[in-house]
The first five atom37 places (N, CA, C, CB, O) and aatype in JSON, in Angstrom:
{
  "aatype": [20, 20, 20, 20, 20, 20, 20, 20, 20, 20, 20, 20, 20, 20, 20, 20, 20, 20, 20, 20, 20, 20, 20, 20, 20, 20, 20, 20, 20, 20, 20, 20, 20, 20, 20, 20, 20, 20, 20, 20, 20, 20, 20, 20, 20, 20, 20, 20, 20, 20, 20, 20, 20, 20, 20, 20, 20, 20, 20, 20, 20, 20, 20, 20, 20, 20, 20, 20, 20, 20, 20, 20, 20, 20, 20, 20, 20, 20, 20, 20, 20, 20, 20, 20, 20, 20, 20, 20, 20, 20, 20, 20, 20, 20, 20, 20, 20, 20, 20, 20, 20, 20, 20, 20, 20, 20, 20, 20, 20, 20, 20, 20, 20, 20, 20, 20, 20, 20, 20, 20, 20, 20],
  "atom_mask": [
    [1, 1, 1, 1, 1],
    [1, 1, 1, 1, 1],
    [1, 1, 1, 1, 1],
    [1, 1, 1, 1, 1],
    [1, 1, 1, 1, 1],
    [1, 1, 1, 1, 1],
    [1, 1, 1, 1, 1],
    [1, 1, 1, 1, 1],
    [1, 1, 1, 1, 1],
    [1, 1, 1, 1, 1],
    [1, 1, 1, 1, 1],
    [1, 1, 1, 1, 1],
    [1, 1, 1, 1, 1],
    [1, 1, 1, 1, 1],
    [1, 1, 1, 1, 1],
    [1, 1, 1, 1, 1],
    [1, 1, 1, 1, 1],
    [1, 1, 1, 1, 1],
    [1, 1, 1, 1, 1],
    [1, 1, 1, 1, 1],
    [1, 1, 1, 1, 1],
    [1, 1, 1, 1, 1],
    [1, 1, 1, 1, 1],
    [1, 1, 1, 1, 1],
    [1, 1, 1, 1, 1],
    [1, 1, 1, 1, 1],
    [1, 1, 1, 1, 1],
    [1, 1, 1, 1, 1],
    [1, 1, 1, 1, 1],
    [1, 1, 1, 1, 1],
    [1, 1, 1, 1, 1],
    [1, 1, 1, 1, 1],
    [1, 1, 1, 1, 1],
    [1, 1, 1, 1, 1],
    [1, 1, 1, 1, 1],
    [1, 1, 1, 1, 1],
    [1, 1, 1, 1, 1],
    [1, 1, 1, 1, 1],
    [1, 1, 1, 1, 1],
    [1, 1, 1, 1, 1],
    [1, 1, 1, 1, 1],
    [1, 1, 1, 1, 1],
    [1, 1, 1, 1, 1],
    [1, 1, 1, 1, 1],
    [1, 1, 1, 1, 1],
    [1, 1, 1, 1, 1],
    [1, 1, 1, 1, 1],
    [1, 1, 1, 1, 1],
    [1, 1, 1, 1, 1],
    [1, 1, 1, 1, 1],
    [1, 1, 1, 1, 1],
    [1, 1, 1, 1, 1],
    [1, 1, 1, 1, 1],
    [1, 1, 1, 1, 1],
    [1, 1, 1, 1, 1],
    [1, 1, 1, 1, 1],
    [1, 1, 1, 1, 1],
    [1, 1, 1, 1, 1],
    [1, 1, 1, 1, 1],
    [1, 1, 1, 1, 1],
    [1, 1, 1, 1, 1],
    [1, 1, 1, 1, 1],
    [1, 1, 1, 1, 1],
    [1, 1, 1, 1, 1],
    [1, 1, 1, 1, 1],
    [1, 1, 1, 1, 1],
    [1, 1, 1, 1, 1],
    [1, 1, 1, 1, 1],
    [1, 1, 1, 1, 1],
    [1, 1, 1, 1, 1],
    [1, 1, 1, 1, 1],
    [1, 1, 1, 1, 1],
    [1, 1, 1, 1, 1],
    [1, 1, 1, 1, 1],
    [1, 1, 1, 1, 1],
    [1, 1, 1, 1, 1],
    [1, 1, 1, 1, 1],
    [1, 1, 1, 1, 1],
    [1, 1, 1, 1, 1],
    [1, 1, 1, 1, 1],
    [1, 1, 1, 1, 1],
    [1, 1, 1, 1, 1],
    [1, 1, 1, 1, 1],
    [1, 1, 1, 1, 1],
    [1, 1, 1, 1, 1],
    [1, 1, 1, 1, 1],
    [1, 1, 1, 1, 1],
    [1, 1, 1, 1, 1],
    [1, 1, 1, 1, 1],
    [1, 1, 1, 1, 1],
    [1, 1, 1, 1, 1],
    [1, 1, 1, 1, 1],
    [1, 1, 1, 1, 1],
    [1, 1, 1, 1, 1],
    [1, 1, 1, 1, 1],
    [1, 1, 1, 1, 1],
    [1, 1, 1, 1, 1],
    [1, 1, 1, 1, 1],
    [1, 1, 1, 1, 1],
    [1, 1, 1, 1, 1],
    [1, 1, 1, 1, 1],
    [1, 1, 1, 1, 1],
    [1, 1, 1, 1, 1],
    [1, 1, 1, 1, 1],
    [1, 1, 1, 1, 1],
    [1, 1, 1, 1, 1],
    [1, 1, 1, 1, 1],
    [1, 1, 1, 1, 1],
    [1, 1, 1, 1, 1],
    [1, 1, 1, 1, 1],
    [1, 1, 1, 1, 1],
    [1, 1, 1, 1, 1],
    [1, 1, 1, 1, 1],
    [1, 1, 1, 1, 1],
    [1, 1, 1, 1, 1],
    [1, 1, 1, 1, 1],
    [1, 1, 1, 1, 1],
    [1, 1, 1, 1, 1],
    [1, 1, 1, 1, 1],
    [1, 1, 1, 1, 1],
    [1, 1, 1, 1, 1],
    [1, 1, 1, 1, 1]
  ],
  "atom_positions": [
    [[67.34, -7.9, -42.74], [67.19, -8.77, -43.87], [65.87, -8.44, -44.57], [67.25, -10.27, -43.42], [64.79, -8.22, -44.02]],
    [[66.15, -8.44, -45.92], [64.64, -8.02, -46.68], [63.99, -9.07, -46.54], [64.57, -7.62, -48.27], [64.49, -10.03, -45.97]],
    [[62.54, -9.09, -47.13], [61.56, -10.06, -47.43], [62.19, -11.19, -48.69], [60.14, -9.17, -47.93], [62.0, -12.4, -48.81]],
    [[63.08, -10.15, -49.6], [63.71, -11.34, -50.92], [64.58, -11.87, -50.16], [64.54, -10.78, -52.49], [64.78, -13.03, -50.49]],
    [[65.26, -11.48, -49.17], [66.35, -12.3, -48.78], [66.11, -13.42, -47.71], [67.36, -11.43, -48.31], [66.74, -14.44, -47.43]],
    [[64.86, -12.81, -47.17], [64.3, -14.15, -46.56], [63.87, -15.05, -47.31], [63.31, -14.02, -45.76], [64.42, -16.15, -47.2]],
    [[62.96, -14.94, -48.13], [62.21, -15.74, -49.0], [63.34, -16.63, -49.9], [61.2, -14.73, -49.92], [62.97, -17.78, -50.17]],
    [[64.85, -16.17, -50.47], [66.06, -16.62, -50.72], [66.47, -17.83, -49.91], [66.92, -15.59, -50.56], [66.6, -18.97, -50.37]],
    [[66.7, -17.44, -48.48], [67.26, -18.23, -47.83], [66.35, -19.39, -47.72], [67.69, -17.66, -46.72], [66.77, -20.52, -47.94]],
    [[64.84, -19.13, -47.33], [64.24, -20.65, -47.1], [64.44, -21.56, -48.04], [62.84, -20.72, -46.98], [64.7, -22.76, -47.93]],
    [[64.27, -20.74, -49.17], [63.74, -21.57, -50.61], [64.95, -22.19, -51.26], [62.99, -20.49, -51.85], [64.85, -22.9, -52.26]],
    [[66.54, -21.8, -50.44], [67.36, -22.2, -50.71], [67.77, -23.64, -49.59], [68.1, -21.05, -50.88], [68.72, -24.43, -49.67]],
    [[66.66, -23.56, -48.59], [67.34, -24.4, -47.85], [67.28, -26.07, -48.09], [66.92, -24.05, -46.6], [67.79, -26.76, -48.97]],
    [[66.62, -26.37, -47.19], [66.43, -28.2, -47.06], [65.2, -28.04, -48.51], [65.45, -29.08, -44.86], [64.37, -27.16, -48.75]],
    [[65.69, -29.67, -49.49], [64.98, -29.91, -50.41], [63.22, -29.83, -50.38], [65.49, -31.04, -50.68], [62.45, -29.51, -51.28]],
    [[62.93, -30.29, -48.8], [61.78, -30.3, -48.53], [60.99, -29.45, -48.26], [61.7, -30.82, -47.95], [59.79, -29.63, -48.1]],
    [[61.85, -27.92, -48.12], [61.06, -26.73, -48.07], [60.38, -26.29, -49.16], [61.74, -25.76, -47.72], [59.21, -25.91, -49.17]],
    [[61.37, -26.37, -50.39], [60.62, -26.29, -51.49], [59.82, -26.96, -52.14], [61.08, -26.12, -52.09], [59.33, -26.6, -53.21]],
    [[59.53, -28.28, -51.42], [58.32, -29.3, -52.02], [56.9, -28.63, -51.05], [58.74, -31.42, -51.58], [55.73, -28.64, -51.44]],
    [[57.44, -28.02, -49.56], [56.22, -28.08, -48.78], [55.41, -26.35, -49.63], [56.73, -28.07, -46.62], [54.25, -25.95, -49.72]],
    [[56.61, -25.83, -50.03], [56.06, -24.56, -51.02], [55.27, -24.78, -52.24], [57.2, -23.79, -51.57], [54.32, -24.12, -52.68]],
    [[55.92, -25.99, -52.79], [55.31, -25.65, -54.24], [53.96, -26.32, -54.37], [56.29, -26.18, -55.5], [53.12, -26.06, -55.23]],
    [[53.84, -27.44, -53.17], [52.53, -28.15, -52.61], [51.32, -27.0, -52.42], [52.89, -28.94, -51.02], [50.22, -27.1, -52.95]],
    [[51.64, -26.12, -51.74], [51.11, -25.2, -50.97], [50.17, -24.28, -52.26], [52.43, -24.36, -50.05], [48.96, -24.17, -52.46]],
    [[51.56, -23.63, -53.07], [50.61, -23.13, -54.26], [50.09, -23.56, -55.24], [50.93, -22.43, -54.78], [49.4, -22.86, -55.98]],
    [[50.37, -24.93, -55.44], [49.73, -26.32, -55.62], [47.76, -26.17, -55.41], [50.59, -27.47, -54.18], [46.77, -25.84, -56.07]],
    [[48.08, -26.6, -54.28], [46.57, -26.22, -53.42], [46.08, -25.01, -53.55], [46.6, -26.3, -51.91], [44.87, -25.03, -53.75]],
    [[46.45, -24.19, -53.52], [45.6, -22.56, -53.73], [45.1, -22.82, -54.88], [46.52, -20.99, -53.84], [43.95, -23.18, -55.13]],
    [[46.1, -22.62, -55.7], [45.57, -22.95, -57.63], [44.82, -23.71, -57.72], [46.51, -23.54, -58.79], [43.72, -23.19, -57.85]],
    [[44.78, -24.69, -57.73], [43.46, -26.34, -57.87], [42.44, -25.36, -57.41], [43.62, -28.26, -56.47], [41.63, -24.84, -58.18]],
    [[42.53, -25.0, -55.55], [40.87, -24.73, -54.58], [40.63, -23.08, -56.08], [41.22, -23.87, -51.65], [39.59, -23.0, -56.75]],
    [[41.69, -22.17, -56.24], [40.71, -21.32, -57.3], [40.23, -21.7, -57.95], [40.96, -20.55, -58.01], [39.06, -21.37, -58.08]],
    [[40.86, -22.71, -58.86], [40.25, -23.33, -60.18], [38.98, -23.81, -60.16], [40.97, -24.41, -60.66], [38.3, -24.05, -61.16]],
    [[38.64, -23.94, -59.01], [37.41, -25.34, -58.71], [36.4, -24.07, -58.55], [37.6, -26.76, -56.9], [35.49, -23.66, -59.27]],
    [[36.94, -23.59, -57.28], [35.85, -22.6, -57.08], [35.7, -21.36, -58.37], [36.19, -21.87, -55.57], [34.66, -20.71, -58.35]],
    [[36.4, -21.16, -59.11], [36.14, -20.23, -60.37], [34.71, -21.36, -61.32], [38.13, -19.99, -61.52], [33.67, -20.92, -61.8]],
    [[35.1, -22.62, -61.32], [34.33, -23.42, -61.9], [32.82, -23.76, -60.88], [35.3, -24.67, -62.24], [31.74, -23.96, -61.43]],
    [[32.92, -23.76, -59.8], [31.83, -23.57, -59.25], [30.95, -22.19, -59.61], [32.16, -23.7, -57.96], [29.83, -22.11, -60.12]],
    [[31.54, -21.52, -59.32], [30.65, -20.29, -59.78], [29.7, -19.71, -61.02], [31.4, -19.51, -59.75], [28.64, -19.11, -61.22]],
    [[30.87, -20.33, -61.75], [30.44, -20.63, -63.46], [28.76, -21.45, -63.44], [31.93, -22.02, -64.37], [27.68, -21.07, -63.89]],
    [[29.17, -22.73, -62.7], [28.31, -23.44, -63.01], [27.12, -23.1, -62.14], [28.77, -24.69, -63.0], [25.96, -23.42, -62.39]],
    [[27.46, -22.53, -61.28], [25.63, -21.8, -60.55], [25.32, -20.76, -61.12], [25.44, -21.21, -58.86], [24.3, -20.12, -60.89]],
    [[25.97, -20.56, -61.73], [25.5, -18.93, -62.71], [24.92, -19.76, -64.38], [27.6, -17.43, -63.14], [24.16, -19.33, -65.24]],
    [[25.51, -20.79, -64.31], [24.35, -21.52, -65.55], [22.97, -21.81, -65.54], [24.65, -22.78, -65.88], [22.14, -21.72, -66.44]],
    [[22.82, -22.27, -64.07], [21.94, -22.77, -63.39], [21.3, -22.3, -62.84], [22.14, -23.33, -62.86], [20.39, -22.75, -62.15]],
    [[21.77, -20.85, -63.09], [20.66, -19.53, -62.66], [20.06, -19.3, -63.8], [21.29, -18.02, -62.11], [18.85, -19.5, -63.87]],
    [[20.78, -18.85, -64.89], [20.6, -18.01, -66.5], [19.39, -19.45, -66.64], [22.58, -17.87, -68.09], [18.27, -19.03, -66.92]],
    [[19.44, -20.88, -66.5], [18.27, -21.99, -67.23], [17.23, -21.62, -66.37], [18.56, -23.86, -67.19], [16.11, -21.55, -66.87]],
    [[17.38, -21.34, -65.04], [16.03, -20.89, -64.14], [15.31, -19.97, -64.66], [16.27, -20.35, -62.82], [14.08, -20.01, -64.79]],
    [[16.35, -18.73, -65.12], [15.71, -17.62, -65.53], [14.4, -17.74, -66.74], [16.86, -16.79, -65.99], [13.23, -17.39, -66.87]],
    [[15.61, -18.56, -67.59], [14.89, -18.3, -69.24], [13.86, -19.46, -69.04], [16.13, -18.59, -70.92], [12.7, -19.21, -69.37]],
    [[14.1, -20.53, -68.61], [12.53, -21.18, -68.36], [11.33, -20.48, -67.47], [12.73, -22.56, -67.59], [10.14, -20.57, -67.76]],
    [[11.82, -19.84, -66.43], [10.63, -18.51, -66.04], [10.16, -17.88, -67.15], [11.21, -17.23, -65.15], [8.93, -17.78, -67.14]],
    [[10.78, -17.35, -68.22], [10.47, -16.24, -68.77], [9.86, -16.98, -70.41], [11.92, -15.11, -68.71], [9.31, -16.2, -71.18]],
    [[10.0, -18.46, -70.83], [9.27, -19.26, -71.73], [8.02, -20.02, -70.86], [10.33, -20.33, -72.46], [7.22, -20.7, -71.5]],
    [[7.89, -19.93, -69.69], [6.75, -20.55, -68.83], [5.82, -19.18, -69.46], [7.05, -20.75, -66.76], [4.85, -19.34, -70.19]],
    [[6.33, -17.87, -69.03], [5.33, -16.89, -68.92], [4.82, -16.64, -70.81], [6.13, -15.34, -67.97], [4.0, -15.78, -71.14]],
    [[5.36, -17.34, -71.58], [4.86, -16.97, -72.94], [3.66, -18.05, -73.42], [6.18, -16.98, -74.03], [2.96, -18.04, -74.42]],
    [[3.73, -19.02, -72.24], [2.7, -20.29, -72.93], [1.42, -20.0, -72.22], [3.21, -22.12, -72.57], [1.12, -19.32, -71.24]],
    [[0.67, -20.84, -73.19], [-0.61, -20.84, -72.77], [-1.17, -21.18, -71.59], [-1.11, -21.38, -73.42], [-1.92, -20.5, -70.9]],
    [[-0.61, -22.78, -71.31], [-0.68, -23.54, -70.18], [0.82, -23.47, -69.52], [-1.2, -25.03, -70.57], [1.52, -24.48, -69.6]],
    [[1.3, -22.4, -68.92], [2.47, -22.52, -68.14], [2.53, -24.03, -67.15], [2.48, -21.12, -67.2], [3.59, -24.65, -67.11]],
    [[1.52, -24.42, -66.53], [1.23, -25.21, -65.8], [1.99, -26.86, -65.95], [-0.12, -25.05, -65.91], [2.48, -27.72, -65.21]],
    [[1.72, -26.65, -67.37], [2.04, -28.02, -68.37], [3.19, -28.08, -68.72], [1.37, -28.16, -69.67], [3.45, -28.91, -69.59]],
    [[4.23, -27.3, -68.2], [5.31, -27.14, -69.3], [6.59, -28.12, -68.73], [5.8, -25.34, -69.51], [6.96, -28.03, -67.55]],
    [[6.98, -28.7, -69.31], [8.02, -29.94, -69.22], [9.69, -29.54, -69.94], [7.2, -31.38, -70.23], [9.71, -29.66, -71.17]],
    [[10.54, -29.25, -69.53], [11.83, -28.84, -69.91], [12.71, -30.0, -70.02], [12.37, -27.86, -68.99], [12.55, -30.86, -69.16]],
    [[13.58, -30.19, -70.89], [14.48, -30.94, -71.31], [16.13, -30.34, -72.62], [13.37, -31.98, -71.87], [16.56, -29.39, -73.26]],
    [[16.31, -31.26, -72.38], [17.49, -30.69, -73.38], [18.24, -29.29, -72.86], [16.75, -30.33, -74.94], [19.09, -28.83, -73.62]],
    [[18.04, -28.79, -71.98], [18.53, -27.65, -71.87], [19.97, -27.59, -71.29], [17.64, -26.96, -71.17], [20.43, -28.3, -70.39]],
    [[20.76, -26.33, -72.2], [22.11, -26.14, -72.39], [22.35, -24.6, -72.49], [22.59, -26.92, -73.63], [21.9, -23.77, -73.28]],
    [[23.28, -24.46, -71.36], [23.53, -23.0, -71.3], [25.47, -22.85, -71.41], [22.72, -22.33, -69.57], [26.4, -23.38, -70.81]],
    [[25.32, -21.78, -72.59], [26.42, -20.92, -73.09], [26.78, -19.68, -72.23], [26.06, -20.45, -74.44], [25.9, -18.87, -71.95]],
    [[27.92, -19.54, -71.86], [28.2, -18.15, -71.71], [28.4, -17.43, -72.61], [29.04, -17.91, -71.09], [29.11, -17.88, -73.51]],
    [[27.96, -16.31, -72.71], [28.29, -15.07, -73.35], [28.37, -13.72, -73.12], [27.77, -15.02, -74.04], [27.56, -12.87, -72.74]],
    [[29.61, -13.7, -73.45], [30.68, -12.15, -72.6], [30.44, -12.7, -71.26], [29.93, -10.02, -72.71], [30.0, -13.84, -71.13]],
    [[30.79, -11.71, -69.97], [30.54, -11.47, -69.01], [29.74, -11.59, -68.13], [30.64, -10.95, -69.08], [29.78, -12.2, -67.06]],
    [[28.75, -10.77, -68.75], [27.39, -11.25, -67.73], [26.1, -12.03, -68.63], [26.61, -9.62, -66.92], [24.92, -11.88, -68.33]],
    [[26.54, -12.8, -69.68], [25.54, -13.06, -70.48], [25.61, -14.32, -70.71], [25.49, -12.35, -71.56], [26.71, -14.79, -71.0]],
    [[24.36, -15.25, -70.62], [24.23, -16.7, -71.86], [22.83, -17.1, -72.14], [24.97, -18.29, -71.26], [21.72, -16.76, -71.74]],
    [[23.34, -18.03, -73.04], [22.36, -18.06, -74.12], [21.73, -19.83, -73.6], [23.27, -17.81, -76.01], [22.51, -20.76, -73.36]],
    [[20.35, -19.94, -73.53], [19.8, -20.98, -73.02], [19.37, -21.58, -74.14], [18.87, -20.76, -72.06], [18.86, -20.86, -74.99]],
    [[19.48, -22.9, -74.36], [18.39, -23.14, -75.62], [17.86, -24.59, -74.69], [19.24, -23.47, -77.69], [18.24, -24.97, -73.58]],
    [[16.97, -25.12, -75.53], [16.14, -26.34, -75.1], [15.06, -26.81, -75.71], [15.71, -26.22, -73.99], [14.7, -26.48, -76.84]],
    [[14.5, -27.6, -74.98], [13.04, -27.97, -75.74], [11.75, -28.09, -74.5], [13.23, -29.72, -76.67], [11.96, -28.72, -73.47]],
    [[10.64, -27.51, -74.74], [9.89, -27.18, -73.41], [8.58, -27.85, -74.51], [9.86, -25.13, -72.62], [8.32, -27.66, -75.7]],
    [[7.92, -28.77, -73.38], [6.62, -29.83, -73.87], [5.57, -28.97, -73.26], [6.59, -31.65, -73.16], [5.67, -28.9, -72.04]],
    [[4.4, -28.16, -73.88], [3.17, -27.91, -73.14], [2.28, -28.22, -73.93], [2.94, -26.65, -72.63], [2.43, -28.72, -75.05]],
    [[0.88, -27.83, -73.19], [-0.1, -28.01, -73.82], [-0.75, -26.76, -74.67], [-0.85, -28.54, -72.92], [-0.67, -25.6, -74.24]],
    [[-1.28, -27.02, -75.68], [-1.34, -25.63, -76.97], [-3.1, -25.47, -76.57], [-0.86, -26.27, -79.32], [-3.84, -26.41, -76.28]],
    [[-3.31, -24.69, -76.62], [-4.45, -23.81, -76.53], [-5.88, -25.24, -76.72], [-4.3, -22.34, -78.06], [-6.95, -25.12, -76.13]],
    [[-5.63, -26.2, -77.44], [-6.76, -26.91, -77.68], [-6.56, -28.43, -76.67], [-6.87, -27.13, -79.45], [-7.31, -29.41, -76.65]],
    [[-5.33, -28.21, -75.91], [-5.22, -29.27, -74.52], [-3.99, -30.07, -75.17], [-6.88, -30.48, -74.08], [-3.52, -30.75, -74.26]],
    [[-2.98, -30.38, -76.82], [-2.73, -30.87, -76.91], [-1.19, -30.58, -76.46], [-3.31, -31.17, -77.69], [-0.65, -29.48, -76.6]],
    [[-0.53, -31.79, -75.86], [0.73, -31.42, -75.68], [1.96, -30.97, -76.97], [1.1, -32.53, -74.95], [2.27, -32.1, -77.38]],
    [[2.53, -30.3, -77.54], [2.94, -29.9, -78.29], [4.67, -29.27, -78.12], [1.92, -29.22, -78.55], [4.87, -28.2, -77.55]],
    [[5.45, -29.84, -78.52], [7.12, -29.96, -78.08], [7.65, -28.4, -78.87], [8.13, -31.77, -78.96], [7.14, -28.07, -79.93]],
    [[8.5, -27.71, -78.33], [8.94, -26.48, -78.93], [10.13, -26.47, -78.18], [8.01, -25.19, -78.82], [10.23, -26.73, -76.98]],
    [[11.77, -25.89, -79.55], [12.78, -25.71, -79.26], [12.62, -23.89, -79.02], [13.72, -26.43, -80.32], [12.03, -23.0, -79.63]],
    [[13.6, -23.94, -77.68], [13.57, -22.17, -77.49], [15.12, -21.87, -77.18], [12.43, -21.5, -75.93], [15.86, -22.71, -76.65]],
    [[15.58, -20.43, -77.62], [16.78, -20.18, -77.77], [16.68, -18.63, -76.77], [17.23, -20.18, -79.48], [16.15, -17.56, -77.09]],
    [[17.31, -18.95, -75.64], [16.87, -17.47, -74.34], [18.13, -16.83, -74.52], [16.57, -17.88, -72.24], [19.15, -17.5, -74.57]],
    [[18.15, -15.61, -74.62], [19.9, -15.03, -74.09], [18.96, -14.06, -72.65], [21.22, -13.47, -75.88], [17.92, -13.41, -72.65]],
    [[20.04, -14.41, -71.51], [19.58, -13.18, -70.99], [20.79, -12.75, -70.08], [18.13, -13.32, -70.19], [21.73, -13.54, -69.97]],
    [[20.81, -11.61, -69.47], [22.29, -10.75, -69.13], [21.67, -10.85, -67.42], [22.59, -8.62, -70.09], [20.54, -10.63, -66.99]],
    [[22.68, -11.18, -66.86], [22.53, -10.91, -65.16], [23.15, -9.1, -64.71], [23.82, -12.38, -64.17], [24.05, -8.32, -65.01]],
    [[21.82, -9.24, -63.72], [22.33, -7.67, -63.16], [22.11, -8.35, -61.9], [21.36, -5.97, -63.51], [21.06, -8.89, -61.56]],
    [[23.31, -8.27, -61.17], [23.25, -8.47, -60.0], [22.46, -9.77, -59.79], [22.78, -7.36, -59.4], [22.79, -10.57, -60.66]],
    [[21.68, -10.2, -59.08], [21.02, -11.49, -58.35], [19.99, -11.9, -59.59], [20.08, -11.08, -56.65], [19.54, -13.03, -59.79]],
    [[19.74, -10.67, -60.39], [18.22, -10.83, -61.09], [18.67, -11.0, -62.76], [17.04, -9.16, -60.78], [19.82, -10.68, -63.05]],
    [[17.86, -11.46, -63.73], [18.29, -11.92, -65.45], [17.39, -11.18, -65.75], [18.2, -13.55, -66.2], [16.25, -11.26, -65.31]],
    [[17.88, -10.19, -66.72], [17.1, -9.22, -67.69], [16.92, -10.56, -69.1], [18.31, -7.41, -68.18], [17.79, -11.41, -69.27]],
    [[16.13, -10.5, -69.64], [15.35, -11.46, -70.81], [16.07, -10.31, -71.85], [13.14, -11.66, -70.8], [15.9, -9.11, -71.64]],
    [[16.82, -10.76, -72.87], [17.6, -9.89, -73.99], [16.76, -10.19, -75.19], [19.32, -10.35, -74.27], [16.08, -9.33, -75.76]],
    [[16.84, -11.88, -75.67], [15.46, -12.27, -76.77], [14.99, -13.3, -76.03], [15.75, -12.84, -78.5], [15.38, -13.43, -74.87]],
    [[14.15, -14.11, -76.56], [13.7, -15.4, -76.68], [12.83, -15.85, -77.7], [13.17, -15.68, -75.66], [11.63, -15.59, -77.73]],
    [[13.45, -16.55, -78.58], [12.69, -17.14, -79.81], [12.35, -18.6, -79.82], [13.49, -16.93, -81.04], [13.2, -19.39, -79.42]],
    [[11.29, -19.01, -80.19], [10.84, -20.35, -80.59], [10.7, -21.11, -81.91], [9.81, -20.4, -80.19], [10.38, -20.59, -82.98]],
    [[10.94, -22.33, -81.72], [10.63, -22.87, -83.37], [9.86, -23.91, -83.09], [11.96, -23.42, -84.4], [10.42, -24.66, -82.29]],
    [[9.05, -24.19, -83.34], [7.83, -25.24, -83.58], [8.12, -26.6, -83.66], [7.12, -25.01, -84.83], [7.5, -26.73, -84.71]],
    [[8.53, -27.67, -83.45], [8.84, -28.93, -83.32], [7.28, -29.84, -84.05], [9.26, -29.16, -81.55], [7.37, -30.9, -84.68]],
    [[5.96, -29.12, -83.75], [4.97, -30.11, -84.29], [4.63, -31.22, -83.13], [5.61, -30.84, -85.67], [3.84, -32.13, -83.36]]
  ]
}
């Protein structure tokens, strides 16, 4: 007997075989889905680690720097785009709010910095 003709006969048999089947790939699908979405989301949560490393290292007072608002995009494959708003202190001690827009591309474990631009909030 082939594999189709086995797979025939179960799936033809008692009603409940085919509920305990379609349950089954039921569950696979959902646990990928979740875990495809897990992955996603630690790989966001890497790319905001990154690009706030890499807007810490452009300020004056890295020390001071306060992150908020931040929202990460995928883009393509190995790429997204961070934006946010990071609070430090400006060269004369005052705290001073700035929106920043990071793209950076993962190689392996580590984020290559692609741009990072700022706009002045005041």
């Amino acid at each position: 007997m082939s594999v189709k003709e086995r797979f025939l006969s179960v799936w033809n048999g008692p009603g409940w075989v085919r509920a305990v089947i379609a349950l089954v790939v039921l569950v696979v699908v959902v646990g990928a889905v979740r875990l495809v979405g897990l992955v996603l989301e630690d790989r966001e949560g890497d790319a905001q680690e990154a690009c706030e490393g890499y807007v810490r290292d452009s300020l004056k007072s890295p020390s001071s720097a306060e992150f908020s608002e931040a929202e990460a995009t995928e883009r393509g494959e190995y790429g997204f785009t961070v934006s946010g708003s990071v609070d430090s202190e400006n060269g004369f001690g005052a705290m001073i709010r700035n929106r920043y827009e990071c793209r950076v591309n993962s190689i392996g474990d580590d984020w290559l910095l692609i741009d990072l631009d700022f706009e002045d909030q005041g």
